[in-house]
Structures are given as C-alpha cells and as structure tokens.
C-alpha positions as CSV (number, residue, x, y, z in Angstrom):
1,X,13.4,-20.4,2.8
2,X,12.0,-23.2,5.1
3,X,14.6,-22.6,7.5
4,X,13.5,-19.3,8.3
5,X,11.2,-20.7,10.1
6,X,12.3,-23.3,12.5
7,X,13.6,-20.8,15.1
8,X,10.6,-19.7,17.3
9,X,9.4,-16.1,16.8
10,X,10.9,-15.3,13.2
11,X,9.4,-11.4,12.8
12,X,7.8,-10.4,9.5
13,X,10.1,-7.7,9.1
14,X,13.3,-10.7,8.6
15,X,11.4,-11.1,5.5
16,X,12.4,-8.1,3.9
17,X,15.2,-7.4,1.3
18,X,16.6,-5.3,-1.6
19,X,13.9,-7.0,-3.8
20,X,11.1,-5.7,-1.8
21,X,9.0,-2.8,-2.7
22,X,6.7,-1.2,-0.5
23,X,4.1,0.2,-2.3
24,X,1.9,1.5,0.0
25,X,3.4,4.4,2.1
26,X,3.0,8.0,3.3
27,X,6.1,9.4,3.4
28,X,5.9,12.6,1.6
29,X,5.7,15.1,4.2
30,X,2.6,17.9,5.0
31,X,0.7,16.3,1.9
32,X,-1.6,14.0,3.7
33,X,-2.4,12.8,6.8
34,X,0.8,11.1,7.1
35,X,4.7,12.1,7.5
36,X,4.1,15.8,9.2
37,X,8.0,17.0,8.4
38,X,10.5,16.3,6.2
39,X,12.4,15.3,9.8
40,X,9.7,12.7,10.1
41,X,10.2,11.4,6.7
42,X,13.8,10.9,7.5
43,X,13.1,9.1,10.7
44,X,10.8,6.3,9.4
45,X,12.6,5.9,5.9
46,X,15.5,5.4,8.4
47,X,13.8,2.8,10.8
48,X,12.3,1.0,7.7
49,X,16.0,0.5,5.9
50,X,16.6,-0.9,9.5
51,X,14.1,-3.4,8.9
52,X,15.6,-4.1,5.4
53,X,13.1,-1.9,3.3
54,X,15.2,-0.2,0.7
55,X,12.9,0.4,-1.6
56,X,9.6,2.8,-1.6
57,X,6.8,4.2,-3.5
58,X,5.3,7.1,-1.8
59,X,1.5,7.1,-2.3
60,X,-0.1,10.0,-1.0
61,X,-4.0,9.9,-1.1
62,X,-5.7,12.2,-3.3
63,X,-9.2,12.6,-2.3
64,X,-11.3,15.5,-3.6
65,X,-12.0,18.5,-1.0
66,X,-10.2,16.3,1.6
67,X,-6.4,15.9,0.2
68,X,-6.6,17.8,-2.9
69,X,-3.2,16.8,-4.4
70,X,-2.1,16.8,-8.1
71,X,0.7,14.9,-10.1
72,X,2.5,18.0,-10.1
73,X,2.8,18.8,-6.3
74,X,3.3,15.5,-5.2
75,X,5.9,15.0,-7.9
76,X,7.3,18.7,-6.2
77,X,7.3,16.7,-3.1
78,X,8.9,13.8,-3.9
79,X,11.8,16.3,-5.3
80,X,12.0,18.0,-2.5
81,X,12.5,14.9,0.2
82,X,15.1,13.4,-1.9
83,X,17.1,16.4,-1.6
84,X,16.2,16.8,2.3
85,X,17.4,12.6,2.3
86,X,20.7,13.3,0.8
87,X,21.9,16.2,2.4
88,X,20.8,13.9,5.9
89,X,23.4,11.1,4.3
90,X,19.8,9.1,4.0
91,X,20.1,7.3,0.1
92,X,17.0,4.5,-0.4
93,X,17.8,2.1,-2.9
94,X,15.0,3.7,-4.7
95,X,12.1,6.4,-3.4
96,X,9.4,6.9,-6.1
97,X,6.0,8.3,-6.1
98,X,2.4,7.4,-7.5
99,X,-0.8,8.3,-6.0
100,X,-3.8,6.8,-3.7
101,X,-6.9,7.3,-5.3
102,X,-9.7,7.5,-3.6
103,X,-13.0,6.3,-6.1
104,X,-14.9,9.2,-6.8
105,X,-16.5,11.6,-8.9
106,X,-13.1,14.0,-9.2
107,X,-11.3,10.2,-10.0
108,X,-13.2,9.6,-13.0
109,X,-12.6,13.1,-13.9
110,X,-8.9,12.8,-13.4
111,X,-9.0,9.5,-15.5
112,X,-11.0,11.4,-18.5
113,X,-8.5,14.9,-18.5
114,X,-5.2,13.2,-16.6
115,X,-2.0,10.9,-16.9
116,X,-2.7,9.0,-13.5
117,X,0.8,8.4,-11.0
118,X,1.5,4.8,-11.5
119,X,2.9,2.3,-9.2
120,X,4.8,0.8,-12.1
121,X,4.2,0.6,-15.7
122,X,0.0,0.8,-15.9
123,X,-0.9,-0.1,-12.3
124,X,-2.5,2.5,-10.2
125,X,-3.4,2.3,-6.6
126,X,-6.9,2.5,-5.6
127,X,-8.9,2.9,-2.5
128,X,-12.9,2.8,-1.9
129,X,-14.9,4.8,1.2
130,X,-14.8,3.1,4.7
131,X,-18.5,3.7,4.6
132,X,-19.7,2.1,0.9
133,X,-17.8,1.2,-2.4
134,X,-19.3,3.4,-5.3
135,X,-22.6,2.6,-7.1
136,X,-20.9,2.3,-10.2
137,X,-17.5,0.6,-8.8
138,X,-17.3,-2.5,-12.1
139,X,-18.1,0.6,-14.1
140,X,-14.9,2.5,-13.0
141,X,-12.9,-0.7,-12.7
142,X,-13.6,-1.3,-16.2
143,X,-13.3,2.2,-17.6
144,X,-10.0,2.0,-15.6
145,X,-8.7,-0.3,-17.7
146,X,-10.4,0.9,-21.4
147,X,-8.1,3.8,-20.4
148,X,-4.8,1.5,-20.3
149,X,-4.2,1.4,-16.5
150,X,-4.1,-1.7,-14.1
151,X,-6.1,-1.2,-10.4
152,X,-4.6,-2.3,-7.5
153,X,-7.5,-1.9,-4.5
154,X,-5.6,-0.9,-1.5
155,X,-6.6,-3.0,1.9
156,X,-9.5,-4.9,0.7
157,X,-9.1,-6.6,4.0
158,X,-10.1,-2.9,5.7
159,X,-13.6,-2.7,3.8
160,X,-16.3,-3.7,6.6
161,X,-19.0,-3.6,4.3
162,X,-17.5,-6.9,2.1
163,X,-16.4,-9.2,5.5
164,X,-20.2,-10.1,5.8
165,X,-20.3,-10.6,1.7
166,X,-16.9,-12.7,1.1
167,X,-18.3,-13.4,-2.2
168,X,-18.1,-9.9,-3.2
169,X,-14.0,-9.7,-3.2
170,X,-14.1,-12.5,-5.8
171,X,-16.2,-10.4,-8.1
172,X,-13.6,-7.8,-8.0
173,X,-10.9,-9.9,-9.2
174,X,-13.2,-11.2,-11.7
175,X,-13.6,-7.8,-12.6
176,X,-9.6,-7.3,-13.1
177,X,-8.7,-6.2,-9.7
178,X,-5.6,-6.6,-7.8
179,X,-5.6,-6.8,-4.4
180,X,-2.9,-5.0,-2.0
181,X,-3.1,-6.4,1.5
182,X,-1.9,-3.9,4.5
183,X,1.2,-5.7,6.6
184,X,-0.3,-3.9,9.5
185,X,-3.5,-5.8,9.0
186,X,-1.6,-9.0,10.1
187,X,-1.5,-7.6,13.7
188,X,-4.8,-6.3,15.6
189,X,-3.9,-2.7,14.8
190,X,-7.2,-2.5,12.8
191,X,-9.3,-4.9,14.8
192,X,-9.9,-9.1,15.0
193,X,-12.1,-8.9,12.1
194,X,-9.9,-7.0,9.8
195,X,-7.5,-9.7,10.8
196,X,-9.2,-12.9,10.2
197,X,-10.2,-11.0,6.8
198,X,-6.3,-10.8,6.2
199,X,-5.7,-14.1,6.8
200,X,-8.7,-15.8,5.0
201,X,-7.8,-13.6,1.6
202,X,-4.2,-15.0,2.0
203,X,-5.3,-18.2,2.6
204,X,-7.5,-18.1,-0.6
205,X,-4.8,-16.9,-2.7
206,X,-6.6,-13.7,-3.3
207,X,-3.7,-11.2,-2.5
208,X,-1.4,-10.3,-5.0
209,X,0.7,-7.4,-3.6
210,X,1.7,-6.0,0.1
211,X,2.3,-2.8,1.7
212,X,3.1,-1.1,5.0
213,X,0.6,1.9,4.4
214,X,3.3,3.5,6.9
215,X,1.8,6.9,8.4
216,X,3.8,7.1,11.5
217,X,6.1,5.2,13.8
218,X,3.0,3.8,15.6
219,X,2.5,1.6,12.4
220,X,6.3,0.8,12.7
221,X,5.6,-0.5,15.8
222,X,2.7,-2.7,15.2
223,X,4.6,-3.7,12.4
224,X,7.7,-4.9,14.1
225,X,5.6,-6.8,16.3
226,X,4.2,-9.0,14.1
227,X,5.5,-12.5,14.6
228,X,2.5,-15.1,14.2
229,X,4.7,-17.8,12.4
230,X,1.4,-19.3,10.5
231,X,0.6,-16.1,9.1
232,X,4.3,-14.9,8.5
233,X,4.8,-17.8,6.1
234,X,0.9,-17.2,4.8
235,X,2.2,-14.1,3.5
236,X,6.0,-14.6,2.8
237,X,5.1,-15.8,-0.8
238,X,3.4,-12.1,-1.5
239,X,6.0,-10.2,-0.1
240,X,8.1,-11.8,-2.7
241,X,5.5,-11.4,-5.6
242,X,6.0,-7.3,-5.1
243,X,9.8,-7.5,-6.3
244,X,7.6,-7.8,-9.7
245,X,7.0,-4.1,-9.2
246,X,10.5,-2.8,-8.3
C-alpha cells in the first residue's frame, strides 16, 4: 500500500473499495435533514460508487421532537429507495439501514421498550448535543451495553466542549466507546479546530471506525477534495478497519 503514496496528491477517496463500508450516511430521503428526494438519493449513491463506495448503511438521526423516526419507518424507507435504485439501474453492493441516536431522555426510553437499528451485529451509532454531553453519559454508556449493544459515538472530533478536555475522550473509551471519525472532518469543512482534533485522535490511535456523514453533494465535494498526504495515510489504516463491519 506504500506505493499509493509516492505520487503527489493521492485523494482520500483512491482509498476506497468493495471492502469499505460507510457507516455514517443520510441517504434515506425526506426523513432527516439530509437526502430531500429519492432523485437526490440516486445522485449521491451514484457519485459515491464513483468514488468506489459500494457499500452503505443509511443512518438517519432520530432525535426526539426534532426527527421523530422509528425502526419501522425508516426500515419503510430503506424499502422504498431500493426499489426507486433499481428501477434507476442504480444496484450498491449493499444499502442497509440503522439509526443515529441522539442521547436523550426518549433514547433511554427506546433502549428500555425497543430493539435498537444496528450498524452490524450489536453496535449502535450514537451521537451527543453540540452544546453538552448528558449528565448521566457513563450511565447510558453502560446501561447501553447491560442491554447487549455496542456504542459507536459519531464525530467525537465535532464535540467543542471535549477539545479543551482531551482527557475526557480517553474516559469514554475506557468507558467501552467506539469512536467514528467524520471523513469530512479531515478537510476544514467544520473548522481548524475540529481538524487538528481529527488528526490528534488518529494520531493517538483513538479512532476505530470512519464515515462520510454524507447529507448532500456539498460534503461530496469537500470530500473529494481532501488530499493532505500525512493525514490520508493517518487515516488509511481505519478506513480498512470498517471492512470489519461489512
């Protein structure tokens, strides 16, 4: 694999193949505030196979009295764009669907009375407010996994409120967290801090998983246009590590 790199300018996106996963992604459209049509949905499932993304886990958020989705509808969804895909001649290697949850009151709810949308197997995908993580956040994580699942924390790198406590993101994989680092987050689309966060949790060997977190085909673009070679190869050896969840 070294000799991907000795050509200036290697792109993320040449990293990509049929044993990547994206697990991160809002492609199920009118559910969330991504994909707005099923014609969008088509579009950036199209661009992403031409970046050699074959394989997808749609993870629409679920976030009470914002995005007030359920297994069933999103599960309705997911039915309905794999029809739309193949009567559009559009066939992914594989399009699934799980859930983002957001950490809340209606979560622990839905973990008491519910069988949660999984990644894979157990793992779930998790995500805290911008503006604080819960009270009670090693409480859930651990009553997460009493109830048999496995949290991934979507973006860590996108939680202001840790980049001045580093300290903090080692508690949470002390605490059985995995971490899912946003591609995106290797470009300045989020900022220069959310970057150097990026980089630092690579660099410590903190992130386990990657996604695109793909809303529309301005994250495409960023996307496309990341080629720092340092942090490309920084994060090649996680883009393989998600081919354990295909």
């Amino acid at each position: 694999m070294l000799s991907l790199f000795k050509k200036n300018k290697t792109p993320l996106i040449a990293l990509f193949n049929n044993s990547f996963i994206d697990i991160h992604s809002h492609l199920l459209p009118a559910i969330d505030d991504g994909s707005k049509s099923f014609e969008q949905s088509l579009a950036l499932i199209k661009r992403m196979q031409q970046f050699g993304i074959n394989n997808f886990v749609a993870t629409p958020h679920i976030m009470d009295g914002v995005w007030n989705n359920t297994s069933a509808s999103i599960n309705q969804k997911l039915y309905e764009l794999k029809d739309y895909l193949s009567k559009h001649s559009a066939h992914p290697l594989q399009l699934r669907a799980a859930a983002e949850y957001l950490l809340d009151s209606n979560f622990e709810k839905l973990l008491e009375t519910e069988k949660l949308l999984c990644i894979k197997d157990d793992y779930i995908l998790v995500e805290l407010s911008y503006l604080n993580p819960p009270i009670n956040l090693k409480e859930i994580l651990f009553k997460i996994q009493i109830a048999g699942y496995k949290p991934i924390l979507a973006h860590p790198e996108r939680y202001l409120f840790y980049h001045t406590n580093f300290s903090e993101y080692l508690k949470l994989k002390e605490a059985g967290c995995s971490f899912q680092l946003n591609l995106l987050s290797l470009s300045t689309y989020y900022g220069k801090g959310v970057q150097n966060i990026a980089k630092k949790l690579l660099k410590d060997g903190l992130v386990d998983f990657v996604g695109t977190d793909t809303h529309s085909n301005r994250h495409l673009d960023f996307l496309e246009s990341i080629n720092d070679q340092k942090l490309v190869k920084l994060v090649q050896p996680v883009i393989e590590n998600n081919s354990l969840l295909l």
